[in-house]
VMD Tcl script that draws the C-alpha trace (Angstrom):
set ca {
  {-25.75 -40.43 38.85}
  {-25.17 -37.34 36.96}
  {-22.73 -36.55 35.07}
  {-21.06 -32.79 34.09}
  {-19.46 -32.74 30.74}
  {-16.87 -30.51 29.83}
  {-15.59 -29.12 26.88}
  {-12.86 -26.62 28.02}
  {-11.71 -23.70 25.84}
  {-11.49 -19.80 27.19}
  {-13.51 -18.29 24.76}
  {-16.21 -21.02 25.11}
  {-16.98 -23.63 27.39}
  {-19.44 -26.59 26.70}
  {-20.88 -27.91 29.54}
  {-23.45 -30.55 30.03}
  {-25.29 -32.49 32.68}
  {-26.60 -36.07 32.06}
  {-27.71 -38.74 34.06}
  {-26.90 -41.98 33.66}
  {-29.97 -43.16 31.38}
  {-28.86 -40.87 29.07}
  {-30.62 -37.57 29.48}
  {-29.63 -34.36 29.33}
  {-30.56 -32.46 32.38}
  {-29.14 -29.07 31.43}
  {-26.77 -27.91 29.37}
  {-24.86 -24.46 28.08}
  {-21.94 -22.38 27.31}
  {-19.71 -20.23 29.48}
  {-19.00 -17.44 27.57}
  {-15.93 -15.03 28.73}
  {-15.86 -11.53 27.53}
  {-12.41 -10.90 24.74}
  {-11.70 -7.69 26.12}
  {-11.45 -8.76 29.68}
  {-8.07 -9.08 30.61}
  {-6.85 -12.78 30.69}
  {-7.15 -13.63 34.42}
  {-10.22 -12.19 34.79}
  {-11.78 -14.60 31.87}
  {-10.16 -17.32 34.43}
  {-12.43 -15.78 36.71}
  {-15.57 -15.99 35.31}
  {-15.15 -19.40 34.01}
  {-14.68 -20.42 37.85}
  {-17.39 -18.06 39.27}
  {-19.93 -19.89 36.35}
  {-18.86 -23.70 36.54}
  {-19.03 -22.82 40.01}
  {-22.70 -21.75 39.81}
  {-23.14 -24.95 37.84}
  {-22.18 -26.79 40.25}
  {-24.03 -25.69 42.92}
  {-27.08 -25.81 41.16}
  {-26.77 -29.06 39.09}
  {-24.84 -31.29 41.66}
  {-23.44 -33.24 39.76}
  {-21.92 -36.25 40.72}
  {-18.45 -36.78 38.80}
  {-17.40 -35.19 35.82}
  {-15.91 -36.24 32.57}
  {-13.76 -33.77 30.75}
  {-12.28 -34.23 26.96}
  {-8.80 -34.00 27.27}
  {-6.65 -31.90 24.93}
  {-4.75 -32.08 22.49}
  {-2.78 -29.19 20.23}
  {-0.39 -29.87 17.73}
  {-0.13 -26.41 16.00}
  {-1.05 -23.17 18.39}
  {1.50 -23.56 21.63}
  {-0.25 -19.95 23.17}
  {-3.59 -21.32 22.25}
  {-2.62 -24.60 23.99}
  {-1.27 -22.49 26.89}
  {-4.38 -20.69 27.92}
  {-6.83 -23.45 27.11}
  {-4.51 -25.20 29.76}
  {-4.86 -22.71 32.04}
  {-8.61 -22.60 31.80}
  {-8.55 -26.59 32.64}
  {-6.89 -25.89 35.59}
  {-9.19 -23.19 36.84}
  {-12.03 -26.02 35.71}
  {-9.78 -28.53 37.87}
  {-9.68 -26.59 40.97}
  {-12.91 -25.85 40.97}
  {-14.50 -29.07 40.12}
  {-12.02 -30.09 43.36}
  {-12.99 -27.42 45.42}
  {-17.05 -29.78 45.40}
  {-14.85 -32.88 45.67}
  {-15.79 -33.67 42.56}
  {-13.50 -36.15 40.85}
  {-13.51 -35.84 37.05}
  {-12.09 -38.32 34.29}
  {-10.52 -37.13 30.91}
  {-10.97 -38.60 27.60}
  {-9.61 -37.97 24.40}
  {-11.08 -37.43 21.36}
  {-10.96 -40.13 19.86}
  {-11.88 -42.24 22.53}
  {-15.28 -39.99 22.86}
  {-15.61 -40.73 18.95}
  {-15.20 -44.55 19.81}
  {-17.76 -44.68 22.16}
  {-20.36 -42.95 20.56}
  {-19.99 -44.20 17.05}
  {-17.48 -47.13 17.26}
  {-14.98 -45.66 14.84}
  {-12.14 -43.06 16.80}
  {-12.12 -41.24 13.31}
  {-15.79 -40.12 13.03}
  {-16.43 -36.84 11.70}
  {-18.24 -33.54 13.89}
  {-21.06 -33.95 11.45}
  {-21.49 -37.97 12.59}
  {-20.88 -37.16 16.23}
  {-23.62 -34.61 16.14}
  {-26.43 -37.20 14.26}
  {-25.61 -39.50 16.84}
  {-26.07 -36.95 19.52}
  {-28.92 -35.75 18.35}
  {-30.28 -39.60 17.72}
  {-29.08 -40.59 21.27}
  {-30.82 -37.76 23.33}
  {-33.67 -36.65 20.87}
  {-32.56 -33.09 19.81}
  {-32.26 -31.20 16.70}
  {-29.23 -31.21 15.22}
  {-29.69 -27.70 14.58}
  {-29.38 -27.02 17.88}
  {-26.40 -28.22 18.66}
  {-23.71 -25.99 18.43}
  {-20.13 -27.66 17.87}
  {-19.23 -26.83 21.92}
  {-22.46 -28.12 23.29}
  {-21.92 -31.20 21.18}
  {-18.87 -31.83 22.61}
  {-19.73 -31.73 25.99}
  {-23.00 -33.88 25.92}
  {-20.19 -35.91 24.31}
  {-18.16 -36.50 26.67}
  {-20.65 -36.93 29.41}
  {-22.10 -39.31 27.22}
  {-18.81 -41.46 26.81}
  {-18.27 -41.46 30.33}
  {-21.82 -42.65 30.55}
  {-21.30 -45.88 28.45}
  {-17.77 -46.39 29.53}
  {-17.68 -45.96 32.95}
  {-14.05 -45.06 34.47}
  {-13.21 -48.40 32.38}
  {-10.65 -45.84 30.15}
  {-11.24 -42.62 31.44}
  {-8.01 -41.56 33.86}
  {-9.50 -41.28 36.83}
  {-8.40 -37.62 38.57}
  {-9.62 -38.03 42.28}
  {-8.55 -36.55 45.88}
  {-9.59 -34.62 49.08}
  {-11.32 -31.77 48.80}
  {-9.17 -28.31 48.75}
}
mol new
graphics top color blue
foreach p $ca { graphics top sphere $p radius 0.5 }
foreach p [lrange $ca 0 end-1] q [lrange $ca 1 end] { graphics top cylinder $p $q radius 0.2 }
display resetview
């Protein structure tokens, strides 16, 4: 089974493929361009997860769920951005699962309080990478593929359908 992590932002998006013995088959950013106009950012996030997508075939996809307490705009777009991820994801019939934060931080490390710095060593322990390497979005994403990985759909909510 493989497994597309994603760590959804605008500006940035971590993504990550691993299969289910806990490799990383690719991995990589979307970048969008700042001084595109917003919905055209919204359209090259689609255009590359979709690309992705075709070329990973992945199998389901775990997604960390958000979670803003300050920035309402920020919040807004990023939200936007997950549902451009969301469509597209169900355009492939993909079904995806979200997980917070701290239940990524759980899995991986058995404390929901762990720091970036102790996610990363035990990313880079798990799958045998520099932590040098990892920047903070990739991390992320591996991440949450990774949770998904150990958890299952056991606390992941489960977002499935029909294809679009």
């Amino acid at each position: 089974m493989k497994i597309l992590g994603i760590d959804p932002g605008y500006g940035i998006v971590g993504w990550a493929v691993v299969d289910d013995s806990m490799r990383v088959a690719a991995c990589g950013c979307i970048e969008t361009d700042s001084s595109l106009h917003f919905d055209e950012r919204l359209l090259q996030i689609h255009l590359a997860l979709k690309k992705i997508i075709e070329e990973q075939k992945p199998d389901v996809a775990a997604v960390e769920r958000l979670f803003f307490s300050r920035n309402t705009t920020t919040a807004l777009d990023v939200a936007k951005a997950v549902g451009v991820m969301v469509l597209t994801l169900r355009m492939y019939n993909i079904s995806y699962f979200e997980y917070t934060p701290i239940q990524v931080k759980r899995a991986l490390t058995g404390y929901g309080r762990a720091t970036k710095g102790q996610i990363q060593s035990m990313i880079a322990r798990i799958f045998k990478v520099k932590t040098s390497v990892l920047k903070d979005d990739l991390t992320d994403a591996i991440s949450v593929a990774a949770c998904h990985c150990l958890l299952g759909s056991q606390y992941g909510r489960a977002k499935t359908g029909g294809a679009i």
